[in-house]
C-alpha positions in Angstrom: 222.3 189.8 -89.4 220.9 192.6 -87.9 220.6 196.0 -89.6 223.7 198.4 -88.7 223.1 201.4 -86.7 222.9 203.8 -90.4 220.2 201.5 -91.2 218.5 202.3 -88.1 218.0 205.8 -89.0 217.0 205.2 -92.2 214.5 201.8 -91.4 211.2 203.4 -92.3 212.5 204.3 -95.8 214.0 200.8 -96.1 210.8 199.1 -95.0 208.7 200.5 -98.4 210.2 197.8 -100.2 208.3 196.8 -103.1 207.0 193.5 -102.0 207.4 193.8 -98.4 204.2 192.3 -96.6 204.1 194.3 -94.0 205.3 198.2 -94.1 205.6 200.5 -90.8 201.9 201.6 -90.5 199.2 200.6 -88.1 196.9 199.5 -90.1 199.4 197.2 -92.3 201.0 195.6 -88.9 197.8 195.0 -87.1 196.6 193.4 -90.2 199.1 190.3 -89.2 196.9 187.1 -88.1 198.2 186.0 -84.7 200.6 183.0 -84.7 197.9 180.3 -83.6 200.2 178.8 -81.0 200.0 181.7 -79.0 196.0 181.1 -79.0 196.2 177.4 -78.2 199.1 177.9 -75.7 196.8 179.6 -73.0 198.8 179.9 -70.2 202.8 181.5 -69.7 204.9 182.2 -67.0 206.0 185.7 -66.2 210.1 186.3 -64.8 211.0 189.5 -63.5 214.6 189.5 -62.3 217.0 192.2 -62.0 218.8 194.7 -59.8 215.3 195.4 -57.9 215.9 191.6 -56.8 218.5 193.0 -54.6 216.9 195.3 -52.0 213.6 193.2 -52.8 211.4 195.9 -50.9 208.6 197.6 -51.8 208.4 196.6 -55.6 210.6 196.5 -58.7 209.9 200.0 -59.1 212.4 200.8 -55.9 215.2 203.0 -57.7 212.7 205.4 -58.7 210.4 205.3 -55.6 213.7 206.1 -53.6 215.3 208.7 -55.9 211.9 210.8 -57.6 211.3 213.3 -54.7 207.4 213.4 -56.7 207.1 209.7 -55.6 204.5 209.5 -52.4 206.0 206.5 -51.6 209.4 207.9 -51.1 209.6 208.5 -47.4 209.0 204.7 -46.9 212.0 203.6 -49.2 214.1 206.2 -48.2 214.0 205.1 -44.7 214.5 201.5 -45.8 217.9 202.5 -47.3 218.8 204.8 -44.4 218.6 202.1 -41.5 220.3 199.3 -44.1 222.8 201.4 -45.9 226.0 203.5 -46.1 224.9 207.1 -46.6 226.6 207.2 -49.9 225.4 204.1 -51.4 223.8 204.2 -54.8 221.4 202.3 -56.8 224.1 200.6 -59.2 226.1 199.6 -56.0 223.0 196.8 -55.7 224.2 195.3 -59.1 227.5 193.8 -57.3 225.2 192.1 -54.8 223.1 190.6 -57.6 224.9 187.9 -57.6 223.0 184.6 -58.8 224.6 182.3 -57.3 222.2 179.4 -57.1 220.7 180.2 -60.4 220.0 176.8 -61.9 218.5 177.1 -65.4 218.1 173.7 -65.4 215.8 173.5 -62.5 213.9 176.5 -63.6 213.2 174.8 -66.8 212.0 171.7 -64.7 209.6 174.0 -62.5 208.4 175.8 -65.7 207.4 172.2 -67.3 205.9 171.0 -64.4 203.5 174.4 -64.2 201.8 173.1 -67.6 202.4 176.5 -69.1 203.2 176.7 -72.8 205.6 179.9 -72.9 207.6 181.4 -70.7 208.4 185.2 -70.8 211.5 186.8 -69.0 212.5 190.0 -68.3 215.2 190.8 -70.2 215.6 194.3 -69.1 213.2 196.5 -66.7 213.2 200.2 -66.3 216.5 200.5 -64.7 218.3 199.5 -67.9 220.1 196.6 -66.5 220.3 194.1 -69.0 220.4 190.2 -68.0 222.4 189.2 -71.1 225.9 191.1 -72.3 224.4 193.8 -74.5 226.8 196.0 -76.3 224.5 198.7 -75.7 224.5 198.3 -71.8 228.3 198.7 -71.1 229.0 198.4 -67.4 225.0 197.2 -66.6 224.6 194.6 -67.7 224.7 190.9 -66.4 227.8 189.7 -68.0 230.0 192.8 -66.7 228.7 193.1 -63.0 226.9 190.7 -60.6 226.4 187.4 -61.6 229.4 187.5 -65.1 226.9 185.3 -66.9 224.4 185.3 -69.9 221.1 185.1 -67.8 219.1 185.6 -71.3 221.1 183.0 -72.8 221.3 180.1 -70.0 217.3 180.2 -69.9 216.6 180.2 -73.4 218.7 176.9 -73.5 217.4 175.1 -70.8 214.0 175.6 -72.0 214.3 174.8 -75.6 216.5 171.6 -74.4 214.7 169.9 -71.3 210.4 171.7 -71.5 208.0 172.3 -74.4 207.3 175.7 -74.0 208.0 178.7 -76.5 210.6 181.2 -75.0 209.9 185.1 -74.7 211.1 188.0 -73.1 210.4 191.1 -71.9 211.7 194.8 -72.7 211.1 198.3 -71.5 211.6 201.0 -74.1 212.4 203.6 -71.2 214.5 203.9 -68.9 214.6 206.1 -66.0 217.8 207.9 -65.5 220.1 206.8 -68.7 221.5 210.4 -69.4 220.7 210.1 -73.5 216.7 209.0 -72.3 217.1 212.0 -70.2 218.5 214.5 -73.0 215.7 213.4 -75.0 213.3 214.6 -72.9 214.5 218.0 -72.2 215.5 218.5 -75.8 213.4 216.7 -77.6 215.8 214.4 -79.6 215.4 210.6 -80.0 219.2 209.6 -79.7 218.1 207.2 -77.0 216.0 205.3 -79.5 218.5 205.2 -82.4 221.7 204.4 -80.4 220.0 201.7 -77.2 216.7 201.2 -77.8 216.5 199.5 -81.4 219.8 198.6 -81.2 219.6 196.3 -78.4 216.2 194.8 -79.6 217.6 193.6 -82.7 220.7 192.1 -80.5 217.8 190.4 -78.8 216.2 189.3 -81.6 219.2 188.0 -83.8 221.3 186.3 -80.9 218.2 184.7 -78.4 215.1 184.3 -80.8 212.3 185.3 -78.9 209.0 184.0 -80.0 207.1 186.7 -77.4 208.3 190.0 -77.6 206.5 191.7 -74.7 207.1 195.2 -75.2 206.7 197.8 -71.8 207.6 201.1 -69.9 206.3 202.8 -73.7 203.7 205.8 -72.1 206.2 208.3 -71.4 206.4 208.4 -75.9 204.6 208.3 -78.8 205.4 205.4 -81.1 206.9 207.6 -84.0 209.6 208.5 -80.9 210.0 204.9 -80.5 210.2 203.7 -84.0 207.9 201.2 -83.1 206.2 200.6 -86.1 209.8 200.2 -88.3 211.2 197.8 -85.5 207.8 195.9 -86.0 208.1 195.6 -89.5 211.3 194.3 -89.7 210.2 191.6 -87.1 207.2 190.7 -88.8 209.0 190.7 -92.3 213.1 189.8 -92.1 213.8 188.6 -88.5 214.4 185.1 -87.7 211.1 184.9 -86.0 208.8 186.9 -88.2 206.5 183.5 -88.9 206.0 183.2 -85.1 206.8 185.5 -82.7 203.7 187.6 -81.2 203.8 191.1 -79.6 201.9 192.9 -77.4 200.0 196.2 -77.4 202.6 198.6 -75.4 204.7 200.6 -78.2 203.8 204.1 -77.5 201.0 207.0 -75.6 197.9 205.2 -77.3 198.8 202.1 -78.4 197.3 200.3 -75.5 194.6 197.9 -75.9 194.9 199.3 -79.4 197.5 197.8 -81.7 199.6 195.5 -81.5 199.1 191.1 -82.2 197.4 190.7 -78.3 196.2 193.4 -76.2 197.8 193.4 -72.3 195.6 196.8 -71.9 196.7 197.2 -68.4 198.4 194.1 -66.0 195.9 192.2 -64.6 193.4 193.1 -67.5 190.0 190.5 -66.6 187.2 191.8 -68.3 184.7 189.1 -67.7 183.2 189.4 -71.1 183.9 188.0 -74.3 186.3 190.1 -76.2 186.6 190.6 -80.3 190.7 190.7 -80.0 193.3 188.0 -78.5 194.0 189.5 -75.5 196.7 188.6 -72.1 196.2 188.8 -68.3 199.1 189.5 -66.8 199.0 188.7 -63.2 201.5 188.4 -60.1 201.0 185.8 -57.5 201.8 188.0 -54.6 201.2 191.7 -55.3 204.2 192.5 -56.9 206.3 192.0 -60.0 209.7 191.5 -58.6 210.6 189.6 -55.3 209.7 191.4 -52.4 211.1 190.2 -48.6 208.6 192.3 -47.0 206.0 190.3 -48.6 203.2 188.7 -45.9 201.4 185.2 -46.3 198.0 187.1 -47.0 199.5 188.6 -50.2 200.0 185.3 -51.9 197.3 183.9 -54.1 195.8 180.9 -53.6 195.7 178.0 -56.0 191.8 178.0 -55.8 191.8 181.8 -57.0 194.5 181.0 -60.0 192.5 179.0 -61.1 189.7 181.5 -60.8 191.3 183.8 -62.5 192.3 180.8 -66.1 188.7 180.1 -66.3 187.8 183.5 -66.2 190.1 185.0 -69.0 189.9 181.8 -71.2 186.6 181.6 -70.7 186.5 185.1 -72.4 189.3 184.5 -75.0 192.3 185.4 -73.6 195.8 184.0 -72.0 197.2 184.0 -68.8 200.8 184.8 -67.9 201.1 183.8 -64.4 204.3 186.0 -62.5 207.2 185.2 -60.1 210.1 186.6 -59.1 213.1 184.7 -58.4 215.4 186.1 -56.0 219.0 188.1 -56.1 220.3 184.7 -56.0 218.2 182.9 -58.5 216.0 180.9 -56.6 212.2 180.5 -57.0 210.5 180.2 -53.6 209.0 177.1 -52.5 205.6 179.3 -52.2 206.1 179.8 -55.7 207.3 176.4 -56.9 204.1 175.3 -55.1 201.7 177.3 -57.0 203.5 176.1 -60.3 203.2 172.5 -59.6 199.3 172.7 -58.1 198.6 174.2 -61.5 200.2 171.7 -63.5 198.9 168.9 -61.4 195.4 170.4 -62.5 196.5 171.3 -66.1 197.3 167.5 -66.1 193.6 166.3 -65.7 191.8 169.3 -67.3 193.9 170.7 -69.8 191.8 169.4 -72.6 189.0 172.4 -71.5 192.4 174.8 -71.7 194.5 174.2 -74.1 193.4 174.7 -77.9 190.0 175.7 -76.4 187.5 178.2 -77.8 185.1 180.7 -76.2 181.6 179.3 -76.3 178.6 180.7 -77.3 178.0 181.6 -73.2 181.1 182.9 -71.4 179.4 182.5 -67.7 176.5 180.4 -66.7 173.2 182.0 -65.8 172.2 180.3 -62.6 175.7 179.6 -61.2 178.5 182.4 -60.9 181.0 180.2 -60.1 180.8 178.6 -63.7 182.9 179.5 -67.0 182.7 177.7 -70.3 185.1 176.7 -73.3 184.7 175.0 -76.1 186.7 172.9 -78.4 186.2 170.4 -81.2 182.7 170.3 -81.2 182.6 169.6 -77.4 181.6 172.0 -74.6 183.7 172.5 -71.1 181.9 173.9 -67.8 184.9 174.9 -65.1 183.1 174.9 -61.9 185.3 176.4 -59.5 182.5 176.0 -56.3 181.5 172.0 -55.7 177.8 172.3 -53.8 177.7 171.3 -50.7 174.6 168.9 -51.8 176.3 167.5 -54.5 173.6 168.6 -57.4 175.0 171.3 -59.6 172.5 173.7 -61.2 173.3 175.1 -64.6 171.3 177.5 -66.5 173.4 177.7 -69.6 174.9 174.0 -70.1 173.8 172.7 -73.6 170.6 170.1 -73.5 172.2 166.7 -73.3 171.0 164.1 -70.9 174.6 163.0 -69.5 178.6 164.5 -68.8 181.6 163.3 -67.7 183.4 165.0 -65.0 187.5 165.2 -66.0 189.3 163.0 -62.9 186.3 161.1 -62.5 185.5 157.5 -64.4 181.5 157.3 -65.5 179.2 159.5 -67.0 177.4 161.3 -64.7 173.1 162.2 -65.7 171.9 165.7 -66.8 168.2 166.4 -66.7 167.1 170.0 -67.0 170.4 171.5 -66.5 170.9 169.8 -63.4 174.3 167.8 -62.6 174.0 164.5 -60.1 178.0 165.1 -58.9 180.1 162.0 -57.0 181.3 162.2 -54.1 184.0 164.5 -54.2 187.0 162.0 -53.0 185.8 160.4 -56.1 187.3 162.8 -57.9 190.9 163.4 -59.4 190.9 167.2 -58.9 191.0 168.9 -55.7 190.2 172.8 -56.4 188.4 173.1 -59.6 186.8 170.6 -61.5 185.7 170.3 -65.4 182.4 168.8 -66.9 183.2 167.8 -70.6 178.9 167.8 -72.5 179.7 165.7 -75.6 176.1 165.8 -77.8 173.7 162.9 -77.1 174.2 160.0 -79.4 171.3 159.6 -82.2 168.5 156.9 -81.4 167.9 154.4 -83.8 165.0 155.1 -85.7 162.1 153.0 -85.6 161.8 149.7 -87.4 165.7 149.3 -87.9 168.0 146.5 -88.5 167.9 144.9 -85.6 
């Protein structure tokens, strides 16, 4: 069971255990390997669903960009609410409309499998506070007491685990903008907030739903020791029900960023385009926003050929991607969406084997060609070509010396000489955006004067 609230207050003297593997110190917790699924699982999915689903304007960020009079988008949101809404209507008054009605978890689950990701991460609670399953530490706001009366957390975390493959995670903020004890903390430098929501409601999480991604935001406005971020981490690590394979991210307090924690996020749509000595994620949304947006136009949507640009990129490098979408107020995932989702998977389906459980090579980008990453895996080397040429012969500068590939989708072998690729014609081809040449070493000649 989870600690009690006393023990809470007391967790960083309970955590020097004699015998304890890990205690509450940076360099003890970021001494934990990584969980190796997490490495081979490559790609996740991304929910954020809430409140902000609601007015679906502007971002998730709306209660604060309407209400902060410091906020220079202000003006914009507060005329939003002004033409749509009652003069006296208030953020929380969204949370009746938030209704879910044609949430299916079912389906979701279906869509998720069909993406070809390997975990899914959902937003358990965002920076307004409201929580999507029946927290004890969220009376009134949460999902069980107003809007949709139902266990959000809990009705996804089923449907995955029963009808997909992938690993379950969610998402928490540590703040939360206008909570009165958050507030009293700041002006009087207390940590009641922390002690009495905060850890609480993340060892709710962890005890009642199992988590095997804890993916940790809204942390800047504190330093870890406010948080307790390095006791909560050793009691996941060490006693939690999930300590042998849950993974965290890097956002648990000012300076923690790209810094500690098991993969580094650094900042949401981090891409650096070289090879990097720590596990990291990119984090990115397939429109522009994190949370579902009305106001959103056709040009903000990402195509599938720049997803995929943006997998061989970051794997090519060493890292994950967790691809976002936002459902709506009523829990459906739009067909724009489910679209995306199912083009990747459809891919996934014929190149996965240069994704999944893959390695960064010893050359991250070719030399000759920009459009071309590379990934290795089990002694065999993976180009992701993401431009076809026009001509038909691809020139590599950094492909190993073999004399033949095989193009994924595609049935022969096709000849190498010098680096340079004789393609098929490209209806030949079982892949319609991106396409994979797997370089397996040249077999040995026999030598001379053999059995024959």
């Amino acid at each position: 069971m989870a600690p009690p609230l006393a023990a809470l207050l007391t967790l960083s003297v309970a955590l020097t255990w004699v015998g304890a593997q890990y205690v509450p110190t940076w360099d003890s917790l970021d001494a934990r390997p990584l969980p190796a699924w997490y490495d081979d699982a490559k790609v996740g999915i991304f929910l954020h669903w809430g409140v902000y689903s609601v007015p679906s304007f502007g971002d998730e960020w709306f209660w604060t960009r309407w209400r902060d009079p410091f906020d220079p988008q202000r003006p914009k949101f507060a005329a939003f609410m002004e033409r749509n809404y009652r003069p006296d209507f208030t953020y929380p008054d969204f949370a009746a409309q938030f209704g879910a009605s044609l949430f299916d978890p079912a389906h979701w689950a279906d869509v998720l499998q069909r993406s070809g990701a390997k975990y899914v991460v959902l937003t358990s609670k965002h920076h307004e506070g409201f929580t999507l399953w029946p927290s004890k530490y969220s009376w009134n706001w949460n999902a069980m007491d107003v809007g949709p009366r139902r266990d959000l957390v809990g009705e996804l975390a089923e449907a995955v685990r029963n009808r997909t493959d992938l690993v379950f995670g969610l998402y928490h903020s540590l703040y939360e903008w206008y909570n009165p004890l958050y507030r009293n903390d700041r002006r009087f430098n207390r940590s009641e907030f922390v002690t009495r929501k905060v850890l609480p409601e993340l060892f709710e999480l962890v005890e009642r739903y199992r988590p095997e991604v804890i993916w940790s935001d809204g942390d800047w406005t504190g330093q870890p020791e406010y948080w307790r971020s390095q006791q909560f981490l050793a009691w996941l690590y060490n006693e939690s029900p999930v300590r042998d394979t849950v993974v965290t991210n890097d956002r648990w307090g000012s300076g923690t960023n790209c810094k500690h924690g098991g993969f580094f996020t650094c900042q949401d749509g981090y891409n650096p385009g070289t090879l990097q000595s720590h596990k990291f994620e990119n984090c990115f949304t397939l429109d522009g926003a994190w949370g579902y947006r009305r106001d959103t136009g056709l040009s903000s949507y990402l195509s599938i050929e720049t997803v995929l640009q943006r997998l061989a990129e970051t794997v090519s490098c060493g890292g994950n991607v967790l691809i976002n979408v936002g459902p709506t107020r009523d829990g459906v995932i739009m067909p724009i969406f489910e679209e995306r989702l199912t083009q990747l998977g459809s891919w996934l389906a014929v190149n996965g084997e240069a994704i999944y459980g893959s390695r960064p090579w010893s050359t991250q980008h070719d030399a000759v060609d920009d459009s071309v990453w590379y990934t290795a895996r089990e002694g065999l080397v993976y180009a992701l070509v993401l431009r076809w040429p026009s001509d038909g012969a691809l020139q590599l500068g950094s492909a190993p010396n073999v004399t033949q590939c095989r193009l994924l989708g595609h049935d022969r072998t096709l000849p190498v000489a010098a680096g340079l690729v004789s393609l098929p014609p490209l209806q030949r081809v079982n892949s319609s955006w991106a396409w994979v040449l797997r370089f397996e070493p040249d077999a040995p000649r026999p030598a001379a004067g053999g059995a024959r």
